[in-house]
C-alpha positions as CSV (number, residue, x, y, z in Angstrom):
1,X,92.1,141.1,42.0
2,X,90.2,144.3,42.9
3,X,92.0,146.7,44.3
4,X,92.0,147.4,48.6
5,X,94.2,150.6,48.8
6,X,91.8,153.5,48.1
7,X,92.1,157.5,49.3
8,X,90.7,158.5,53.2
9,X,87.9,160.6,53.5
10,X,88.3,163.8,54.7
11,X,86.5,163.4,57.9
12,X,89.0,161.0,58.8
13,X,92.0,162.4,57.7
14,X,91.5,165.6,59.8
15,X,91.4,163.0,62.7
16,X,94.6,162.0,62.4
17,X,97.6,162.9,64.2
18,X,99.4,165.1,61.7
19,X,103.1,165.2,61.9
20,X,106.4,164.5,59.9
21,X,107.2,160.6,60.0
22,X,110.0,160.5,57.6
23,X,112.8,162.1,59.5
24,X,116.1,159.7,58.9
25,X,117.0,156.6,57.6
26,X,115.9,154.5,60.8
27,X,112.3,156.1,60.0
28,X,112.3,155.3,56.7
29,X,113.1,151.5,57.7
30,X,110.4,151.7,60.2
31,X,107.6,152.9,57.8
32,X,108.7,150.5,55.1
33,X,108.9,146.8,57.3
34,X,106.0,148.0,59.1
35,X,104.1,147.9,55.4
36,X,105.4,144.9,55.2
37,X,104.7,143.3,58.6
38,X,100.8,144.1,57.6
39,X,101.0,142.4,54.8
40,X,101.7,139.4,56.2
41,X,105.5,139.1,55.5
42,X,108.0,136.1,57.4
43,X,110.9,136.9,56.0
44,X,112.1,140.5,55.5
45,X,115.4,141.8,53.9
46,X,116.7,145.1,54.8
47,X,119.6,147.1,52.6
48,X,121.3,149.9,53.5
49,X,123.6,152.4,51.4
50,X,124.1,155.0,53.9
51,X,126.4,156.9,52.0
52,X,124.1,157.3,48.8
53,X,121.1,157.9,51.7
54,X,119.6,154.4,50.2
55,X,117.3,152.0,52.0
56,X,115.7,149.0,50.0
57,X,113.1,146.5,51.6
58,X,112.1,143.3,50.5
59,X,109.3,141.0,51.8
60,X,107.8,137.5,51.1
61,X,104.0,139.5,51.8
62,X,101.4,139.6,50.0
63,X,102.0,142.5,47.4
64,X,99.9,144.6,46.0
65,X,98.2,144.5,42.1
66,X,98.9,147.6,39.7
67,X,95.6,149.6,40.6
68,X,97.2,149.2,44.2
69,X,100.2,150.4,43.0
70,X,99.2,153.1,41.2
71,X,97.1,154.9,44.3
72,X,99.7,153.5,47.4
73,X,101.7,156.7,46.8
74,X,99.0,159.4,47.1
75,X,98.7,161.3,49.8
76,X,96.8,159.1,52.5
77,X,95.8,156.3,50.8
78,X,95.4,153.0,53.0
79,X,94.2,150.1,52.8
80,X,94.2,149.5,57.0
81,X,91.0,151.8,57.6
82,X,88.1,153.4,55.8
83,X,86.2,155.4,58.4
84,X,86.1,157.2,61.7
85,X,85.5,154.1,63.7
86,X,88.1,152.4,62.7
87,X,90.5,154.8,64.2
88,X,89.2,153.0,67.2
89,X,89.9,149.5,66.4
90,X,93.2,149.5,65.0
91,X,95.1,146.1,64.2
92,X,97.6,146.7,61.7
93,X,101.1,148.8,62.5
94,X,100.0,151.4,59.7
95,X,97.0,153.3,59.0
96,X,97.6,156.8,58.7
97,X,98.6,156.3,54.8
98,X,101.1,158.8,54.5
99,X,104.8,157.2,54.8
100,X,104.5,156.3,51.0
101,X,103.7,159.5,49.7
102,X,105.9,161.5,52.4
103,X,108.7,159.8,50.5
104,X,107.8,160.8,47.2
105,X,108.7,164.4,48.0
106,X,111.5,164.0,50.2
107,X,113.5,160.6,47.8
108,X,113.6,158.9,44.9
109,X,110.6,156.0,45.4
110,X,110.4,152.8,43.2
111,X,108.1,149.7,44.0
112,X,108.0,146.4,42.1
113,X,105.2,144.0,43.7
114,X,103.5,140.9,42.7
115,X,100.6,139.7,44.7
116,X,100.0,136.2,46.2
117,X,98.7,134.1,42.7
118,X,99.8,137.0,40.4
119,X,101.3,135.3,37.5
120,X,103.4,138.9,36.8
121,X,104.9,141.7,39.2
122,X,104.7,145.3,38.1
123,X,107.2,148.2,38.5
124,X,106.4,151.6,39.2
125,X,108.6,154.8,39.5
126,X,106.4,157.5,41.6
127,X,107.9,161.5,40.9
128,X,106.8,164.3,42.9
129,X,103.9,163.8,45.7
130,X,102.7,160.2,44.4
131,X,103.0,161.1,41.0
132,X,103.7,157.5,38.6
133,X,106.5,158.4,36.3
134,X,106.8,155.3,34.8
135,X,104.9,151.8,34.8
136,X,105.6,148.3,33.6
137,X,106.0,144.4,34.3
138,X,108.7,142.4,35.6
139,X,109.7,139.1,37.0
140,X,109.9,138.8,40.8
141,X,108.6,136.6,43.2
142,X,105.3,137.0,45.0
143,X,106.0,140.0,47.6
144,X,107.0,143.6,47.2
145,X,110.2,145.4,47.2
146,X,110.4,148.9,47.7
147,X,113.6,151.3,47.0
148,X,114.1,154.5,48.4
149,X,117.2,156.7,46.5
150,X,118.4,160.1,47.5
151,X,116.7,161.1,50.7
152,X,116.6,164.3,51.4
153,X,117.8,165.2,48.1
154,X,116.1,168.1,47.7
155,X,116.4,169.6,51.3
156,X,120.4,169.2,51.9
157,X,119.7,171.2,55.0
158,X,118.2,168.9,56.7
159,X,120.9,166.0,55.7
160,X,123.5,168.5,57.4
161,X,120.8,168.6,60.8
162,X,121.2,164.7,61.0
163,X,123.4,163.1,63.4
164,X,126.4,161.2,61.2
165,X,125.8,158.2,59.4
166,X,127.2,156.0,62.2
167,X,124.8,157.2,64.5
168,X,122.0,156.8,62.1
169,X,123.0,153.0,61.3
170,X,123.1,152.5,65.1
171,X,119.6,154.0,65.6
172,X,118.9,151.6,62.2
173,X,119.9,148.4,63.8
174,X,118.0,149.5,66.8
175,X,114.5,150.0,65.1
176,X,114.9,146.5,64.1
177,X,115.7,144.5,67.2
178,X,112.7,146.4,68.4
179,X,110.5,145.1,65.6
180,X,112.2,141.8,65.8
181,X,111.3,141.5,69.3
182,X,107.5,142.5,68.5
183,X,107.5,139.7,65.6
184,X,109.7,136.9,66.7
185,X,108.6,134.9,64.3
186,X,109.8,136.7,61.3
187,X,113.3,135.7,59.8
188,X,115.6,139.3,59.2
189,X,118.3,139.8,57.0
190,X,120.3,143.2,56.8
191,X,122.5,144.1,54.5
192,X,124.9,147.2,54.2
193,X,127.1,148.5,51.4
194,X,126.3,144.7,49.6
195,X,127.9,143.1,52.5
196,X,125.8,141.1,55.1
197,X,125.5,143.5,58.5
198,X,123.4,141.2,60.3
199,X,120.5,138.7,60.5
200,X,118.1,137.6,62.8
201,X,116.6,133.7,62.7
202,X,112.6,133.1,63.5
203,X,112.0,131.8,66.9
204,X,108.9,131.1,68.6
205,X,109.1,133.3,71.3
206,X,111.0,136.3,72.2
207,X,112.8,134.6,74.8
208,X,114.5,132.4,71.9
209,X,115.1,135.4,70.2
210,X,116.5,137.8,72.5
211,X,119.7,136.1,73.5
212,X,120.4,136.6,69.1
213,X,120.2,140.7,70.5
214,X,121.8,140.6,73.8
215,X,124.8,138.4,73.8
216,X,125.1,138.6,76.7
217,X,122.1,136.7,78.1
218,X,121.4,133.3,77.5
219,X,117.7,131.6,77.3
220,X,118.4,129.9,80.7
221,X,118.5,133.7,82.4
222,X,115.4,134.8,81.0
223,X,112.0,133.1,82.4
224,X,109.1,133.7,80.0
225,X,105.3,134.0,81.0
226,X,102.6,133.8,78.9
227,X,98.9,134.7,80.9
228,X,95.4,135.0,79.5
229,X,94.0,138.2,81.1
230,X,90.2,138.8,81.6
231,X,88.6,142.5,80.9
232,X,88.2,144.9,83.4
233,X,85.0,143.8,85.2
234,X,83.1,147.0,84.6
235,X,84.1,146.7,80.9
236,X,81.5,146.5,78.3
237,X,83.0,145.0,75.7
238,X,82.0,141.5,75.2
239,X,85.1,140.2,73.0
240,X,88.1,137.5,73.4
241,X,90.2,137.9,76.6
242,X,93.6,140.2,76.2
243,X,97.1,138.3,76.5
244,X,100.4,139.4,78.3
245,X,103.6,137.9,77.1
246,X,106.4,138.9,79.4
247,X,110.0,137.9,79.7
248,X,112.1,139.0,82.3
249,X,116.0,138.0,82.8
250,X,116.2,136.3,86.3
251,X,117.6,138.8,89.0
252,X,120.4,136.3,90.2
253,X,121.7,136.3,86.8
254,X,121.7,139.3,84.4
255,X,120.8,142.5,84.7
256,X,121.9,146.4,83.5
257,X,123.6,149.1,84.2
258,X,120.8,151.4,82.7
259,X,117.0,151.1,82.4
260,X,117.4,150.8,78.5
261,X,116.2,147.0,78.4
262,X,112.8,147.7,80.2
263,X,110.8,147.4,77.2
264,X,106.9,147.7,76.8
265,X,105.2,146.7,73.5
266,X,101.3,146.8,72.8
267,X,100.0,144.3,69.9
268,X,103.0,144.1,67.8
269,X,104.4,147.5,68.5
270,X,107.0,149.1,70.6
271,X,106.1,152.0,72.6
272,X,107.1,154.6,75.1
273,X,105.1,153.9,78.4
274,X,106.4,155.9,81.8
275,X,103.7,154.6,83.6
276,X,103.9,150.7,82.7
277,X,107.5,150.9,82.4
278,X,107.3,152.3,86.2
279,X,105.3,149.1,87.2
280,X,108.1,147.1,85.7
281,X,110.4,148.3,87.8
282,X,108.6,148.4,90.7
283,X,108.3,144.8,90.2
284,X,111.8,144.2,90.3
285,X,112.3,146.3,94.0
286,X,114.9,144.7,96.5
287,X,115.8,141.8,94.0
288,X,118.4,143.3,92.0
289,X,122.0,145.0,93.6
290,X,122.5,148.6,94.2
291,X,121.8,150.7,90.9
292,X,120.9,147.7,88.6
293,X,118.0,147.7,86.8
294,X,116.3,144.7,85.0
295,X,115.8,143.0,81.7
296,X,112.1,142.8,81.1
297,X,110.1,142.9,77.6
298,X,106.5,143.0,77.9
299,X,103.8,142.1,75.5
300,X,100.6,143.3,75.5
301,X,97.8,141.6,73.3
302,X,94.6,143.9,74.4
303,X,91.4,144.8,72.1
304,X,92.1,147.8,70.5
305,X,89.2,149.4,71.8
306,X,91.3,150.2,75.0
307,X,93.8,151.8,73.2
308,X,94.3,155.2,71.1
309,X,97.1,155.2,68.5
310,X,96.4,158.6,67.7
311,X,98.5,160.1,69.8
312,X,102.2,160.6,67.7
313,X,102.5,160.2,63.9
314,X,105.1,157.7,64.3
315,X,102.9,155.8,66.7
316,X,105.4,156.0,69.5
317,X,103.4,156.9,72.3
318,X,100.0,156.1,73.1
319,X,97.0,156.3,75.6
320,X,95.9,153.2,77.4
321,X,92.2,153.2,78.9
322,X,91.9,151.3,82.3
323,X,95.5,151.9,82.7
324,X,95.6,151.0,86.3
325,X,94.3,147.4,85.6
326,X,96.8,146.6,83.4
327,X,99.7,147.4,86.1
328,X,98.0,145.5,88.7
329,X,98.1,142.8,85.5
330,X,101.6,143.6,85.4
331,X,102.9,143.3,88.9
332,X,101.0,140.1,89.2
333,X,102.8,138.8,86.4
334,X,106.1,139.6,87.2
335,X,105.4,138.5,90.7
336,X,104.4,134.7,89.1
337,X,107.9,134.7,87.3
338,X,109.7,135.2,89.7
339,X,108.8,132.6,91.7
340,X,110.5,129.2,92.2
341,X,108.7,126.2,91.1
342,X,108.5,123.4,89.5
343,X,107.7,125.2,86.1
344,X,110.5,127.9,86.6
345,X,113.6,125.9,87.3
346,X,115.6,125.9,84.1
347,X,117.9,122.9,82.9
348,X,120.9,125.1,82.8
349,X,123.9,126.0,85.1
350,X,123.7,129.0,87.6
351,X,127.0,130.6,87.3
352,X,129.7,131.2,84.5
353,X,132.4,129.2,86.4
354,X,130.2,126.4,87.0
355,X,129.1,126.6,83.2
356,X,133.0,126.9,81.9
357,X,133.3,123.8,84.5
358,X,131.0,121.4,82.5
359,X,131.7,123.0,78.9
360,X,134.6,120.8,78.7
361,X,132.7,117.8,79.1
362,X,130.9,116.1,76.6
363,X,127.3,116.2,75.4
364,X,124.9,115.5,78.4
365,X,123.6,112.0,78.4
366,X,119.9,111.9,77.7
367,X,118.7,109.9,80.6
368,X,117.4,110.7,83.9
369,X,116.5,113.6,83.3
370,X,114.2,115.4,85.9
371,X,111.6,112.7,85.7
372,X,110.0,113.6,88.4
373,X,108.6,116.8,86.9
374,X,106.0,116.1,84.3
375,X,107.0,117.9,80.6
376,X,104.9,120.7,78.8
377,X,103.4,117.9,76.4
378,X,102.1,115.4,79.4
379,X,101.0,118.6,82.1
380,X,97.2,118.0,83.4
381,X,95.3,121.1,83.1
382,X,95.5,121.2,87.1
383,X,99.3,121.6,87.1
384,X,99.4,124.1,84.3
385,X,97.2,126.3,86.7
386,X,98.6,125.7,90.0
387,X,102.4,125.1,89.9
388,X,103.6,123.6,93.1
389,X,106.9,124.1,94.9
390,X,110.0,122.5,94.4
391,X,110.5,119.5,96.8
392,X,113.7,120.7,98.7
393,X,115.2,118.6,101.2
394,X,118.1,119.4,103.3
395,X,120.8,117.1,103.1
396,X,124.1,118.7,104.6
397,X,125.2,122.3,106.0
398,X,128.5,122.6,104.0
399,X,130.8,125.3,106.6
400,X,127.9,126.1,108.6
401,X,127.3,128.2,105.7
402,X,125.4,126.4,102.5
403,X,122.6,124.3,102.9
404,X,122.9,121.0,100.5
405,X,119.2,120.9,99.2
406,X,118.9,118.1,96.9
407,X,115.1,118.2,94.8
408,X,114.2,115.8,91.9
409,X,116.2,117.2,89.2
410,X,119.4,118.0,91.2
411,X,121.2,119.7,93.6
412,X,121.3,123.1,94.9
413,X,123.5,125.4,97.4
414,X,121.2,127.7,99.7
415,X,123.6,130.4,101.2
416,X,121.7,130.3,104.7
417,X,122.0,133.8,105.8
418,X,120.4,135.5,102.9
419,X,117.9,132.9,102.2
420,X,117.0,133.9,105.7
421,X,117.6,138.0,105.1
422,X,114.6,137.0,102.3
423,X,112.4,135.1,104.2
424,X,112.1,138.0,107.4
425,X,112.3,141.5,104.7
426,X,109.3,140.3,103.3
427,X,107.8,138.9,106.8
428,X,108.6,142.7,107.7
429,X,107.2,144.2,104.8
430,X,103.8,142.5,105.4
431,X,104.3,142.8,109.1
432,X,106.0,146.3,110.2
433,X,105.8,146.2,114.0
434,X,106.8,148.5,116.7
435,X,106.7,147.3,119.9
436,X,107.5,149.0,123.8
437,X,110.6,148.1,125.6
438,X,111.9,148.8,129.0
439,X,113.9,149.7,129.9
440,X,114.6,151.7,127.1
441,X,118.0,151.5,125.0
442,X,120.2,154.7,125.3
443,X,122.1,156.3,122.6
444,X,124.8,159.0,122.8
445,X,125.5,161.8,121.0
446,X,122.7,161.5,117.8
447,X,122.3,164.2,115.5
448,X,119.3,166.4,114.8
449,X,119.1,164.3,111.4
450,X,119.6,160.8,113.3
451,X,116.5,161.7,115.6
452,X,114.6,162.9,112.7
453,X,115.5,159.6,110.7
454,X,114.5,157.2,114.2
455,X,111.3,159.9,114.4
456,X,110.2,158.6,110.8
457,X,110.6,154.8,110.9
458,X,108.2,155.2,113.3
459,X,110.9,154.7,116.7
460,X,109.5,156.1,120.1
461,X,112.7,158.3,120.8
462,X,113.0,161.5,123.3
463,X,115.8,163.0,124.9
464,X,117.5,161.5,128.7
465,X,120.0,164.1,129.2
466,X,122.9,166.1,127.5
467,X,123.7,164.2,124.5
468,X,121.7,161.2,125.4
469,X,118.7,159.8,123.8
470,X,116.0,157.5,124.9
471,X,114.7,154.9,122.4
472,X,111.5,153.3,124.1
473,X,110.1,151.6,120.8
474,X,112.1,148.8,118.5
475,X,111.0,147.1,115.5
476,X,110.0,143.8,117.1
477,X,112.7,141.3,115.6
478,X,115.4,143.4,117.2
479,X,114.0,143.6,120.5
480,X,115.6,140.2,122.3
481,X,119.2,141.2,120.1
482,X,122.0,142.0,122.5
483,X,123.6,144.4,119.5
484,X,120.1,146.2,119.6
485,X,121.5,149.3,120.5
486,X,124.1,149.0,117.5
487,X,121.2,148.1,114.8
488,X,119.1,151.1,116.4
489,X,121.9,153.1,115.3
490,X,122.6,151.8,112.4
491,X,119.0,152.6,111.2
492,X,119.5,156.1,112.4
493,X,121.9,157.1,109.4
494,X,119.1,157.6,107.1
495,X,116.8,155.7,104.3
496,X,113.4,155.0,103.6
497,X,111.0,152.5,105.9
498,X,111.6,150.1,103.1
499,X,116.0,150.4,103.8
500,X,115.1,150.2,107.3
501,X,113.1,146.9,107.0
502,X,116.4,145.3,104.9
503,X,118.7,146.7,107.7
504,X,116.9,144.8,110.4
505,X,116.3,141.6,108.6
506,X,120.1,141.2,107.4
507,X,120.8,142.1,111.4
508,X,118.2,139.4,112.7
509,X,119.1,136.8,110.1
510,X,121.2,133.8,111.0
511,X,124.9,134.0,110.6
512,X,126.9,132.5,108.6
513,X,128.7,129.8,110.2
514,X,125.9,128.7,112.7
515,X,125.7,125.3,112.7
516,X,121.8,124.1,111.7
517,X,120.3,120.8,112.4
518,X,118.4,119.1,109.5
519,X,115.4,119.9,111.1
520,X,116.2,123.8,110.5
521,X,117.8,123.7,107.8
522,X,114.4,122.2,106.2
523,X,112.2,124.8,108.1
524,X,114.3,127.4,106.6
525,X,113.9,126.0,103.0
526,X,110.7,125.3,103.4
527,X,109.7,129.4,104.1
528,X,112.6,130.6,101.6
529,X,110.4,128.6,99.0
530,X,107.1,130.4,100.0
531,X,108.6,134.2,99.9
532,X,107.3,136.1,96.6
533,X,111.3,136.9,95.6
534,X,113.2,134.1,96.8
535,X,116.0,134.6,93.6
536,X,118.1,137.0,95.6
537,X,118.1,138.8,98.7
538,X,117.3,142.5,98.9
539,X,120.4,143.4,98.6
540,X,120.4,141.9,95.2
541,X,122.9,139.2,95.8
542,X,121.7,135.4,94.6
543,X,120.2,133.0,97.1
544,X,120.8,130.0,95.6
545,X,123.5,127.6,93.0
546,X,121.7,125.3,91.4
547,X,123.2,122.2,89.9
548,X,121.4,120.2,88.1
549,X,120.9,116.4,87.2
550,X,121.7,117.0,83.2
551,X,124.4,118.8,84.2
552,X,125.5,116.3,86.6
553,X,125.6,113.6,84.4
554,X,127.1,115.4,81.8
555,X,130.5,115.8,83.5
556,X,130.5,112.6,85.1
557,X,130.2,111.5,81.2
558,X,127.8,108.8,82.8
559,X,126.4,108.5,79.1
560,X,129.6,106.7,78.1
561,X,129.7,103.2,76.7
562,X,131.0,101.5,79.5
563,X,133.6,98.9,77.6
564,X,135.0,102.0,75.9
565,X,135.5,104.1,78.8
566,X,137.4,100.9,79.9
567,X,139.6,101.1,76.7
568,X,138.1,97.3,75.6
């Protein structure tokens, strides 16, 4: 085999971002699976001896022969690149050919490698700056397994600048659920001190493989979207269309205390994004409670010629041409998934209770099950593309407060006041009108800041005498209310248009314990359905119990052999 790793020319190498990549142990791991992601690797193990500031990686890849091995160490050697232009069409996680050879002056480095069809592996000790101390062969199986000893060995100053070794093992494990997530696909082991830490299992998506990172979410709260994106229409790249892969956790059933599972990756890579991880959240508005924030992992799959890598050594950050089509991408997505349809309704139970309720049932029976709704294998191309809603049909008001909706695959509980809260917010928010009334409605005693706060929603208000006020404007859904006066006020103690908009739909919105006819309770359904959010209300809370057939069937243990259930 010839070799592929070769020495950048200079021209390029003063075009790259210069900067320190090697800068703890989590680095270290970064820079070495990365290597190994580009060459091709499935299964990856990871081991850690913290205390002797070890890190060893070993991948099933395609290794590298001994003329690669003798130049992978020098100072920016690659084989991902070979000229200026192709700092503008980067595909592989490395390029800048530097994490190598940063090592060799900061640890002890060995690699032993044996390429794909290589009937021997070599071993190779680098010294000082890339410099091969000593050479020969050895048995191991096609890959490569690189060995790291004694970092920072030689600068104990900057050991002593590093957070401890706890934090640094945290921040470890971190690098690699964010790889993980980039690479579902890729089976992880990780080992520390000898003994197993953790392990990850290949999935074929990152919804199957998220719930192995955050225990606390199961695959039936996440809803995964995958879309084929077209280019920019004033693009002039003719190539294949750009992907986005997102996967959000359904508002009515998980979300976080902090933003930290908003994450943003761009073809196989993890990166800091203020601006798309903005349009994330701005996808999630009025769907999740009161300082809750969302899970969402998004996936890019662009042409690299939109994107510059060049922007931080450790490939953190990066600049995104055409930014603002991708966040109208974004929102559009996030907008499909979290719709209800016929595609989006998982086969799982809503609510822990409900889940504890049926766990001590037996296996569900495997009958009966949602036939109705055609499966992925049998779809027609026409209902892949245009996903229809669910057929809801009101059955029952349960205490003038639930409506019994029963669909094709099950049962569901609609609480009718929210469902309704969701159906006028967004009515409103497409629809913000102010109209006249007379006489007018008189308030007493409002502060400067109350006037100020009617003055901006956009309220006709002016003064009627001492301490009165004279509101001759209304939003229009408050205007036949006989507590119009009381919602008036209620708006007056401050917010945005948008907390103004939720104030007056939860006030117009029918009450719990109104009694509907099936005719209404239909009606209502029937527009719930058709809202853009119609998981929770936007005040966060869920809209909705489902409980479905599977489920059904499974504690009603209606798979049983009849004569044994009849002890014959």
């Amino acid at each position: 085999m010839t070799s592929t790793i070769y020495a950048l020319p200079a021209e390029v190498v003063h075009l790259i971002t210069a900067g320190e990549v090697i800068d703890s142990l989590a680095s270290v791991v970064r820079e070495l699976v990365e290597n190994s992601l580009d060459a091709g690797a499935t299964r990856i193990v990871v081991s850690l001896w913290p205390q002797q500031w070890r890190v060893r990686v070993a991948d099933n890849g395609y290794g590298m022969t001994l003329e690669d091995l003798q130049k992978a160490a020098t100072a920016h050697s690659t084989s991902k690149i070979s000229s200026c232009a192709d700092l503008w069409k980067i595909t592989s996680l490395g390029f800048r050919g530097e994490a190598l050879h940063s090592l060799t002056t900061l640890a002890d480095l060995e690699i032993l490698s044996r390429p794909l069809g290589g009937d021997v592996g070599v071993r190779v000790v680098y010294g000082y700056a890339g410099e091969r101390l000593y050479v020969e062969a050895c048995a191991i199986a096609p890959g490569t397994v690189v060995t790291v000893s004694n970092l920072f060995g030689n600068c104990s100053g900057r050991r002593e600048a590093l957070p401890t070794l706890a934090q640094q093992m945290k921040a470890v494990q971190a690098t690699i659920y964010q790889i993980a997530l980039c690479h579902p696909h890729v089976t992880w082991q990780v080992w520390q001190n000898d003994r197993e830490w953790f392990s990850l299992c290949s999935a074929t998506s990152i919804g199957q493989l998220l719930p192995q990172i955050l225990h606390q979410v199961k695959e039936a709260d996440l809803q995964e979207l995958k879309l084929e994106i077209p280019h920019p229409e004033n693009s002039e790249l003719r190539i294949q269309n750009s992907a986005l892969h997102l996967v959000i956790g359904l508002p009515d059933r998980c979300h976080r205390h902090r933003p930290d599972w908003v994450r943003v990756a761009v073809n196989g890579r993890m990166v800091k994004s203020s601006e798309l991880e903005q349009t994330i959240l701005s996808g999630f508005y009025r769907t999740l409670p009161r300082d809750r924030f969302p899970v969402c992992l998004l996936h890019l799959f662009i042409s690299p010629e939109y994107i510059n890598w060049n922007r931080n050594p450790a490939k953190s950050e990066i600049y995104l041409n055409q930014l603002s089509y991708w966040q109208e991408q974004i929102s559009t997505a996030i907008a499909q998934a979290l719709r209800i349809n016929s595609t989006s309704v998982k086969d799982a139970v809503h609510t822990t209770r409900v889940g504890k309720l049926l766990k001590a049932a037996e296996e569900k029976g495997g009958y009966n099950l949602n036939r109705s709704l055609p499966s992925e294998e049998h779809k027609t191309d026409e209902q892949t593309s245009h996903t229809t809603s669910l057929q809801l049909k009101a059955v029952a008001q349960v205490n003038n407060t639930y409506i019994v909706a029963e669909h094709p695959g099950g049962v569901w509980l609609v609480e009718q006041h929210i469902a309704h809260e969701r159906v006028l917010y967004e009515q409103l928010c497409d629809n913000w009108k102010i109209i006249p009334i007379e006489p007018p409605v008189i308030l007493y005693q409002l502060s400067p800041a109350q006037v100020s706060q009617l003055q901006r929603i956009g309220l006709d208000i002016e003064t009627f005498g001492e301490q009165l006020w004279a509101v001759r404007s209304v939003p229009a859904l408050l205007q036949q209310r006989d507590d119009c006066a009381d919602a008036i006020l209620e708006l007056s103690w401050g917010g945005d248009l948008q907390a103004a908009q939720v104030a007056v739909a939860c006030r117009s919105a029918i009450r719990n314990g109104t009694t509907l006819s099936l005719q209404q309770m239909q009606t209502l359904l029937d527009e719930w359905q058709r809202t853009r959010n119609p998981r929770t209300c936007p005040h966060g809370r869920p809209i909705y119990l489902s409980l479905e057939e599977s489920a059904l069937a499974r504690f009603f243990k209606r798979h049983w052999v009849i004569g044994k259930s009849h002890g014959i």
